[in-house]
Structure formats: structure tokens, C-alpha cells
Kinemage of the C-alpha trace (Angstrom):
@kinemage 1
@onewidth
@group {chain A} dominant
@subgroup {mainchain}
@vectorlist {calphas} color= white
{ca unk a 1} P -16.116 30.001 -44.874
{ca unk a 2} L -16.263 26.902 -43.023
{ca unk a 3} L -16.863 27.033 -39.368
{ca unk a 4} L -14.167 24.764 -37.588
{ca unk a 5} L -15.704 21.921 -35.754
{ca unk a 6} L -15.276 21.996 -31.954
{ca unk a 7} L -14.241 18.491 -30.473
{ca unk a 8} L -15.226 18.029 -26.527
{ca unk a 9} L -12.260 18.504 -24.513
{ca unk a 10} L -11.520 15.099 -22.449
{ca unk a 11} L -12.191 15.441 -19.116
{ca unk a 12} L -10.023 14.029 -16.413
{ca unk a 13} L -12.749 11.184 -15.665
{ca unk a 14} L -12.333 9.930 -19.069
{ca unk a 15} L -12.514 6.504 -19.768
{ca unk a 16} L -9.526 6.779 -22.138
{ca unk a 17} L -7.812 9.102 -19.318
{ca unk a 18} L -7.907 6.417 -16.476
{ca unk a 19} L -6.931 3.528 -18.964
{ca unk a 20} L -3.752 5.472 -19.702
{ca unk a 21} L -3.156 6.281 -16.276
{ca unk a 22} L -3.398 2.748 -14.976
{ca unk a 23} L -1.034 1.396 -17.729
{ca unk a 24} L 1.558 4.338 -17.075
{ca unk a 25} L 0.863 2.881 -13.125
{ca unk a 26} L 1.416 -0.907 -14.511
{ca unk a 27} L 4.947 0.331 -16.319
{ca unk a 28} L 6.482 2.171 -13.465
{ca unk a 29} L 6.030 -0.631 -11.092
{ca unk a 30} L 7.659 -2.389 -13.518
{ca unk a 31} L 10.299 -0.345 -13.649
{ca unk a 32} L 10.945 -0.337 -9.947
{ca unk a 33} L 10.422 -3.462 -9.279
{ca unk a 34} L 13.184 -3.628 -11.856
{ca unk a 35} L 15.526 -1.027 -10.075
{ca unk a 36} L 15.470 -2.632 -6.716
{ca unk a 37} L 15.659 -6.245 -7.799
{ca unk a 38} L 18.378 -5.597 -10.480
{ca unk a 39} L 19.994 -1.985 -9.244
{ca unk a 40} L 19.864 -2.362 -6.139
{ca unk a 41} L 22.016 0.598 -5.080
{ca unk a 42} L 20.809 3.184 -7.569
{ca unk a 43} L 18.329 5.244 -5.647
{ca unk a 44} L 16.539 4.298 -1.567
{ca unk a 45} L 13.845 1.757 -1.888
{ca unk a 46} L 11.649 4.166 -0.035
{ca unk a 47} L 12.270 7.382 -2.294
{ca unk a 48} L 11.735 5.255 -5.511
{ca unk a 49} L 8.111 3.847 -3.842
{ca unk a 50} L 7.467 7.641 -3.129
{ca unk a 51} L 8.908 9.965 -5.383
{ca unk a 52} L 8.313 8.106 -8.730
{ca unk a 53} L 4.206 7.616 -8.199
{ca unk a 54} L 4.029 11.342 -6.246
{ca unk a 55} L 5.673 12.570 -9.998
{ca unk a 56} L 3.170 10.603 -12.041
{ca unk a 57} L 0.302 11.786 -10.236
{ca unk a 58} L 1.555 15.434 -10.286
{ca unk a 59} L 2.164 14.696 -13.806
{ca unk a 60} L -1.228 13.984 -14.797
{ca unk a 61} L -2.713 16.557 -12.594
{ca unk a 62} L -4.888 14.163 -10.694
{ca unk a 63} L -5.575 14.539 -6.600
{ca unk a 64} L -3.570 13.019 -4.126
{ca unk a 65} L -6.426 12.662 -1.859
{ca unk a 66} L -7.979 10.279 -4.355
{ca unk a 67} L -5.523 7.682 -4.095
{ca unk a 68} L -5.755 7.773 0.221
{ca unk a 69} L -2.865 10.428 0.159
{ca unk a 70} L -4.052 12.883 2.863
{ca unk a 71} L -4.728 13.363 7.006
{ca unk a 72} L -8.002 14.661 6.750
{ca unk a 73} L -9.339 11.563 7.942
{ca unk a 74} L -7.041 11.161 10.830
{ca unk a 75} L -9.459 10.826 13.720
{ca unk a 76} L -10.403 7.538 11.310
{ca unk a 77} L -7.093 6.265 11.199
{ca unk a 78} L -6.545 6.449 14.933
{ca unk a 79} L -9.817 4.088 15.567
{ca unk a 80} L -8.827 1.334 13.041
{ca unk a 81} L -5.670 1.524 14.047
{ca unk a 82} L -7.129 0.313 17.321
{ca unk a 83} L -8.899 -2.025 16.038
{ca unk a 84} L -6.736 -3.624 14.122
{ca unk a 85} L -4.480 -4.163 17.219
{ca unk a 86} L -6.791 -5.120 19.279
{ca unk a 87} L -8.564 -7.731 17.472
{ca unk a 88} L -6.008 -8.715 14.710
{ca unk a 89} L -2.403 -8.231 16.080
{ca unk a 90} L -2.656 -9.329 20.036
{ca unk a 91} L -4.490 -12.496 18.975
{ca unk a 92} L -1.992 -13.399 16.717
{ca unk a 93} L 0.848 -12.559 19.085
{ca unk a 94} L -0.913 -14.724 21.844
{ca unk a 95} L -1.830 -17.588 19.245
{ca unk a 96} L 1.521 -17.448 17.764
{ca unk a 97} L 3.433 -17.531 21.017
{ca unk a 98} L 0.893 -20.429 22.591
{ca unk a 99} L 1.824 -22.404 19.327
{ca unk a 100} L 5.607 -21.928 19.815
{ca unk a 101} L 5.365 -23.119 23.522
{ca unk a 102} L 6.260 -19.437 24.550
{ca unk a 103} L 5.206 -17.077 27.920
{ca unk a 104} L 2.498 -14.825 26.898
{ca unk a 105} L 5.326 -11.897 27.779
{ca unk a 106} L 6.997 -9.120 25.548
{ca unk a 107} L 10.758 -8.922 25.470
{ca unk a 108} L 11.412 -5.812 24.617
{ca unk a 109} L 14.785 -5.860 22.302
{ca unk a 110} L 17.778 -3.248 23.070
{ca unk a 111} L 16.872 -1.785 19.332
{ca unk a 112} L 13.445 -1.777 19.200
{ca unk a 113} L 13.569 2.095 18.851
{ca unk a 114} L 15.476 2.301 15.888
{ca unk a 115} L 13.864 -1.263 14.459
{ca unk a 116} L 10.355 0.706 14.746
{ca unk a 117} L 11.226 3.545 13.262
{ca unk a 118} L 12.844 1.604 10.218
{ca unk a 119} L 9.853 -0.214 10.243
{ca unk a 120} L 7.349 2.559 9.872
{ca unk a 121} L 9.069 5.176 8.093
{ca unk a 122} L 11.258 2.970 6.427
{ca unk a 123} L 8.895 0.106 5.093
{ca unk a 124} L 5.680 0.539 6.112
{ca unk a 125} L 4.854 4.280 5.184
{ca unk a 126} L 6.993 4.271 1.432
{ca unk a 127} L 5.191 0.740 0.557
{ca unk a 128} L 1.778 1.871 1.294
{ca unk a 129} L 2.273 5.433 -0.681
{ca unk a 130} L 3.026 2.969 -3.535
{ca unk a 131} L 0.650 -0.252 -3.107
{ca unk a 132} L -2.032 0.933 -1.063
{ca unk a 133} L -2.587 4.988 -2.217
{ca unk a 134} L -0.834 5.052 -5.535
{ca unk a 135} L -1.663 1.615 -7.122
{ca unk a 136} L -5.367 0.922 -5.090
{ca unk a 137} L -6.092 4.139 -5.755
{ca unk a 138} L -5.319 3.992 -9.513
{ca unk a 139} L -6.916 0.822 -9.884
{ca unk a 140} L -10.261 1.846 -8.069
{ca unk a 141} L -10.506 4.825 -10.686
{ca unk a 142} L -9.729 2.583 -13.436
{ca unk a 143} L -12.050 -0.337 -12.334
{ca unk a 144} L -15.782 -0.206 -14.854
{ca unk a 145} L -17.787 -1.941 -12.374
{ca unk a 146} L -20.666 0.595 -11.026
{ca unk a 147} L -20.793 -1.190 -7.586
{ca unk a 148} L -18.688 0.715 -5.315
{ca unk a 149} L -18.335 -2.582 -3.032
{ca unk a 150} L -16.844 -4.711 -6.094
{ca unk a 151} L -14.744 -1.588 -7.020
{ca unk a 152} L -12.759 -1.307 -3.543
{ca unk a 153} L -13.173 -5.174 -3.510
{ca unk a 154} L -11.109 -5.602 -6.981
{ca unk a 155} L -8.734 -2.786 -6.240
{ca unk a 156} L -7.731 -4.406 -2.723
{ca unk a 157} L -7.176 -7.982 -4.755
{ca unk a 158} L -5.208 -6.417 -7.529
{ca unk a 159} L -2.922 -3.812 -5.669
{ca unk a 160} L -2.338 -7.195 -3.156
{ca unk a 161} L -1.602 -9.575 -5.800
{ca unk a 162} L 0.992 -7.167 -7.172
{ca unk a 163} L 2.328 -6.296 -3.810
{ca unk a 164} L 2.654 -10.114 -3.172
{ca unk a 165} L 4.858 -10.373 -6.594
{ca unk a 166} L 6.796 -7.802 -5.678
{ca unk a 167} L 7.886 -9.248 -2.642
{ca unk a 168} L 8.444 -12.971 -4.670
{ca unk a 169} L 11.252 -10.946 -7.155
{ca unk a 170} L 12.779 -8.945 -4.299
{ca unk a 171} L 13.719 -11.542 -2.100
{ca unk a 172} L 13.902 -14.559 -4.835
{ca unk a 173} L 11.464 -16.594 -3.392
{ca unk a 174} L 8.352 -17.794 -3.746
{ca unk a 175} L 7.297 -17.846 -0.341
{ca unk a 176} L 6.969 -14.012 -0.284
{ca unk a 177} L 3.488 -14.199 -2.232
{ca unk a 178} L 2.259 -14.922 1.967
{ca unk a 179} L 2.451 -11.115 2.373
{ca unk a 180} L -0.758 -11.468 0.105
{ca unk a 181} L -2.801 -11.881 2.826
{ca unk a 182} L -2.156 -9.152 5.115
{ca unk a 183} L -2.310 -6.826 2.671
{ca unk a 184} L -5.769 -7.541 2.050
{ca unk a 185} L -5.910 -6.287 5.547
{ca unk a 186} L -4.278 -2.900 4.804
{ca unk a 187} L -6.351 -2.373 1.347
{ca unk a 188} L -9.552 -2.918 3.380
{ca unk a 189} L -8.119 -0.536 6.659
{ca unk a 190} L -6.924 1.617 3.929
{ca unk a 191} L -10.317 1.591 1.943
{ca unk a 192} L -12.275 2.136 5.192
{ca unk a 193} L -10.540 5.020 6.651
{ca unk a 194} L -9.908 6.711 3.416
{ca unk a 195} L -6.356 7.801 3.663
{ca unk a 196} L -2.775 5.623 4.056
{ca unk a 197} L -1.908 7.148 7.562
{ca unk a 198} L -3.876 3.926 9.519
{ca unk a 199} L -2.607 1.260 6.694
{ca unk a 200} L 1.316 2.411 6.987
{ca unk a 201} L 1.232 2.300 10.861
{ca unk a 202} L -0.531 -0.941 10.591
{ca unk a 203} L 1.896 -2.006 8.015
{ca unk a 204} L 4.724 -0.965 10.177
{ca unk a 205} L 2.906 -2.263 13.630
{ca unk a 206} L 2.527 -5.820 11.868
{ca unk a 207} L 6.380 -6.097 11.489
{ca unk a 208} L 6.848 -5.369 14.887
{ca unk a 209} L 4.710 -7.508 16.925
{ca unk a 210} L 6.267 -10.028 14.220
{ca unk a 211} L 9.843 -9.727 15.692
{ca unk a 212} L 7.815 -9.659 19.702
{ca unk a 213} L 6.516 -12.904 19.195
{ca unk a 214} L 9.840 -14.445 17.859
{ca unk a 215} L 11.592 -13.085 20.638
């Protein structure tokens, strides 16, 4: 009697694994991109940048923590956070309003209660489960390179350059692929403080001081 030949079971840091995950990642942002550009109505924006990558990863049993998905890290969040108001946002509202011929002065709008929620919960928090966990996450996993540097580096560019295009089909113009930059700024805030919680506030914060110096 033959004795039947035992193959090694894949493990879930398989190279074949992670390619398959990153192309499942590649199709459903396809897809939604698809939904909201095209069906508009069918499901909230926010639920489809949540729910649909929260499923896949569930799916393929993999850790939510990988892909920047937890608060353990809070404590880093909160200092970045900081920082990135402090030495990236206020500059920009001072530059921006010194450029415009403005007073250095917020004017606080009746809604900006409601327009900060929206903001956060709304936009910042559902695009950053997508772009900056789900996507920067997936690609970091997928990514060869042994350098951990060029790993987060390449993951940051990619998950950017798609969140730029998103933007370009969403709104029909090509203008949109600005948004590039910043979110280099929430990959690397993201990257650094190992969760989403700092990036979505950020993300969120950004839109607001925005509409401040327009005011």
C-alpha cells in the first residue's frame, strides 16, 4: 500500500496567499469606486468604504490590527495628532490666509458642529478604514522588498495614488489627483502611529481648517 503524500499546508504568510489577497483588494476598489461613481444611491459611501474591506478581511481570516485597524496605540495617535496640527495645519492656515490678504482670525461658522462631525465620521474615518488600513495595509503585506523603510514607503505611494484616482472618477475631474499629496501625509501619520485613529482625525481635521481659512 502506498503511503499518501502529505503536501505543506499554506500558511497565511504565503507568498501566493498575499498575492491573492491584494488582487481581491485591487477588484473591490474597483467595484466601489464603480458603485459610487455609477450607483450613486445604492448603499452610504461610508458603509461601502467600511463594510466591504471589514468582510474581505474577515473573509480571509487575516488581523485587523495588521492593516492599522485598532486603539491600542492610542496614546500614539494623540501625539501626532498634535503634531500634525501644530506644525502642518496652523502654518498652512496662516500661509493660506496671508496669501489671500485675510486677518489671521477664525470665523467660526453657525454649522461647524454638524460640518465636523460629517467631516470625521462621515469622510475622514470611512476613507481611511479603506485607503489607509485596508488598502496600505494590504499592500505593505503584499510588497517583496525586505527593507521595512521601502515597504511602508511603497505602500504609502500606492494606497495614495489610488486614493488620488478615486477622487479624479468621483468628482469628474482631474484636479482631484491634488488630494495625492496629503495623503502621503496620512500614510506616513498612519504608518508611524500604527493604527487609523490619528490618520482619520487628521483626515477629518484637514477638511476643517480647509473651510476656516476660506471663511
Amino acid at each position: 500500500m502506498h503511503s499518501q503524500k502529505i503536501l505543506p499546508k499554506k500558511t497565511m504568510d504565503s507568498k501566493e496567499i498575499k498575492e491573492r489577497f491584494i488582487i481581491e483588494s485591487i477588484l473591490l476598489y474597483g467595484v466601489l469606486v464603480f458603485i459610487i461613481v455609477f450607483v450613486p444611491r445604492a448603499l452610504p459611501t461610508p458603509f461601502l468604504w467600511i463594510a466591504a474591506p471589514a468582510c474581505h478581511i474577515l473573509i480571509r481570516k487575516r488581523s485587523f490590527e495588521k492593516f492599522g485597524i485598532t486603539a491600542r496605540y492610542i496614546h500614539r495617535d494623540i501625539i501626532y495628532l498634535f503634531l500634525g496640527f501644530l506644525f502642518i495645519l496652523l502654518p498652512f492656515f496662516s500661509l493660506y490666509r496671508l496669501w489671500m490678504g485675510k486677518a489671521l482670525t477664525f470665523i467660526i461658522p453657525h454649522d461647524i458642529l454638524s460640518y465636523s462631525l460629517f467631516q470625521i465620521f462621515y469622510v475622514g474615518f470611512p476613507e481611511e478604514f479603506f485607503f489607509r488600513g485596508y488598502l496600505q495595509g494590504g499592500f505593505r503585506i503584499w510588497i517583496p522588498f525586505k527593507g521595512e523603510f521601502l515597504k511602508r514607503g511603497c505602500s504609502i505611494f500606492l494606497s495614495s495614488a489610488f486614493f488620488a484616482v478615486a477622487h479624479v472618477f468621483a468628482s469628474g475631474s482631474i484636479s482631484r489627483l491634488d488630494v495625492f499629496f496629503p495623503s502621503i501625509i496620512f500614510g506616513i501619520m498612519r504608518e508611524m502611529s500604527g493604527s487609523i485613529i490619528s490618520s482619520s482625525l487628521f483626515h477629518g481635521l484637514c477638511n476643517i481648517v480647509w473651510r476656516l481659512a476660506q471663511s
